[in-house]
C-alpha positions in Angstrom: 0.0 0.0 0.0 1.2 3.2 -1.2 0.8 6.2 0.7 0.3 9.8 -1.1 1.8 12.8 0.9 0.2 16.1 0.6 2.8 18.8 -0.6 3.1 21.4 2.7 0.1 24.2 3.0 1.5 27.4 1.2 2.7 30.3 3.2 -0.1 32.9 3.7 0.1 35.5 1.3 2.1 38.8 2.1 0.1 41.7 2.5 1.1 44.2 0.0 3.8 47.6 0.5 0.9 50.3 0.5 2.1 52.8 -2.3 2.7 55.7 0.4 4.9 53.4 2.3 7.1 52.6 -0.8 7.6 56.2 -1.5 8.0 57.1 1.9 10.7 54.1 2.3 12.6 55.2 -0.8 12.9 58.7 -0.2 14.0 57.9 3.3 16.8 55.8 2.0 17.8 58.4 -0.5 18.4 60.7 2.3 19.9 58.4 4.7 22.6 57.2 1.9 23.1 61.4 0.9 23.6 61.5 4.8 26.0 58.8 5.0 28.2 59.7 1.7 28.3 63.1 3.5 29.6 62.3 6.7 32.4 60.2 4.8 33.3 63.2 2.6 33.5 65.3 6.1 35.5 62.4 7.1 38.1 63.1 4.5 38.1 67.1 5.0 38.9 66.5 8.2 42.1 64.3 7.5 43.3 67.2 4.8 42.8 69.7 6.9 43.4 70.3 11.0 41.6 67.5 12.4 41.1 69.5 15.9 39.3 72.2 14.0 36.5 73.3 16.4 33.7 73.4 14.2 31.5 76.6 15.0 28.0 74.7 16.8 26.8 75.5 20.0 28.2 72.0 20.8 31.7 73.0 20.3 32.4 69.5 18.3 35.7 68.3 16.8 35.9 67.7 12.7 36.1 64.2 14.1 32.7 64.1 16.1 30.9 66.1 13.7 31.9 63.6 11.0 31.6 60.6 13.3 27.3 62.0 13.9 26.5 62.7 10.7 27.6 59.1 9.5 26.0 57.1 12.4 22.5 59.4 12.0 22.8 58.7 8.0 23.0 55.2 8.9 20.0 54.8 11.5 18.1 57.1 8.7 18.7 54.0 5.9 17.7 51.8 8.9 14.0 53.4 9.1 14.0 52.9 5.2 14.7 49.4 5.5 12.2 49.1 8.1 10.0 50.6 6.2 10.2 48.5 3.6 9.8 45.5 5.6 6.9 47.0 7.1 8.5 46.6 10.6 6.8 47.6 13.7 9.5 49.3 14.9 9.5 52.0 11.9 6.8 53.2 14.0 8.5 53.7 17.1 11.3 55.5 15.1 9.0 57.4 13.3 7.4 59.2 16.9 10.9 59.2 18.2 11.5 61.6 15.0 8.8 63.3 16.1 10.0 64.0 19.7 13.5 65.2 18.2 11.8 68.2 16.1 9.8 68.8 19.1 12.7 69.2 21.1 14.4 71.2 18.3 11.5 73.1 17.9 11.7 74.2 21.7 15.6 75.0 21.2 14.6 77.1 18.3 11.8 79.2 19.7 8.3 80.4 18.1 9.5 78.7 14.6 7.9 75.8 13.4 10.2 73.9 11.6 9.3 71.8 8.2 11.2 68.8 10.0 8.0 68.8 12.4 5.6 69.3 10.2 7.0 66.2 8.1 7.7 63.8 11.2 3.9 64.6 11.9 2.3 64.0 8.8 4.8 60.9 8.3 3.2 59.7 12.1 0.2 60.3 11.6 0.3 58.4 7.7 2.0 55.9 9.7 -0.9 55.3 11.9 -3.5 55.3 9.5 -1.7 52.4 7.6 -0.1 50.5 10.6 -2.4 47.4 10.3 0.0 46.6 7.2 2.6 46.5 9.7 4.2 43.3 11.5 
């Protein structure tokens, strides 16, 4: 007696990258890799020229450091975008703590309101209105 088996039950289907998200995701990443590619140029300015330069910020930061942030945040930036992508939950989580940055900038700077916190907000709240895509 022969026995038949029964190929394994397909995986349930994906739910699809809303369009918003994609765009969103991609222009994310473009900005995140300009970041990046930045912070390495900055890298390299610093080597040519007087690598203790104080550069002129209210923080008082080295060439070095300067160089050294704008990388890192260029690569947590590309980070989001791949979240994004993947429709991670934790885009989210990024995505209000963006939100709490401009708010704090936007206390530093005064009465302005900046575009950065008007785009982290209208990125939330998109965010929330499609989060049910998200895993």
């Amino acid at each position: 007696m022969t026995t038949t088996s029964l190929p394994p039950p397909a995986p349930p289907p994906r739910e699809s990258l809303p369009l918003g998200v994609a765009i969103l995701s991609v222009l994310v990443g473009i900005y995140g890799f300009i970041l990046f590619v930045f912070g390495l140029l900055l890298f390299g300015a610093v080597v040519v020229s007087n690598p203790y330069l104080a550069v002129p910020t209210t923080l008082n930061l080295t060439g070095y450091e300067l160089a050294a942030f704008v990388t890192i945040f260029g690569l947590v930036i590309l980070g989001i975008a791949i979240a994004l992508w993947r429709l991670r939950l934790w885009a989210l989580v990024l995505a209000i703590l963006f939100l709490l940055y401009e708010l704090v900038a936007y206390a530093y700077a005064g009465a302005y309101v900046s575009v950065g916190f008007i785009l982290a907000l209208v990125i939330l709240v998109y965010l929330l209105a499609v989060h049910r895509h998200f895993t």
